[in-house]
N, C-alpha and C positions, 0 to 999 in steps of 0.2 A: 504494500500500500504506500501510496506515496505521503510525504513526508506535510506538505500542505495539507493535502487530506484530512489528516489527522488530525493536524491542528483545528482545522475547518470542527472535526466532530468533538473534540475535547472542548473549544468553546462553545460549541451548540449547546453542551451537552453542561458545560457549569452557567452559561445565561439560562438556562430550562430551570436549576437550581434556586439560582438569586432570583428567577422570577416567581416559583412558585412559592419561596419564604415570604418575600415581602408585597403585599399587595398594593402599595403606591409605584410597585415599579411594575407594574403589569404588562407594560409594554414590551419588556427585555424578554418574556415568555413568547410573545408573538415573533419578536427576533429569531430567538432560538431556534422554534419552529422554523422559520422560512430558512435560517443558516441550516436547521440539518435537513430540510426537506433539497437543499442546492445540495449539501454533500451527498444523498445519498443519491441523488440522481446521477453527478459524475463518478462518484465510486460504479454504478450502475454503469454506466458508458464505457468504464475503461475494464470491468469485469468482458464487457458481451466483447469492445474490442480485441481483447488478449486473448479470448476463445476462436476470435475465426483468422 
């Protein structure tokens, strides 16, 4: 996995965190959301490419 990637998920994945403690920042959740729904879709692109 590439090395962006990652980082791409490890911050989706600690804003998903900070948004669902604090509910004044409710918006970092919707962040998070949109950050991992773009990583998992280029993880997804470079899985189908490395297969054909």
């Amino acid at each position: 996995m590439n090395i962006a990637l990652l980082i791409i998920i490890i911050v989706a994945i600690v804003l998903a965190i900070v948004g669902g403690l604090n509910a004044a920042l409710n918006w970092l959740l919707w962040v998070a959301i949109i950050v991992g729904i773009i990583a998992l879709i280029v993880f997804l692109f470079r899985v189908m490419r490395r297969n054909t």
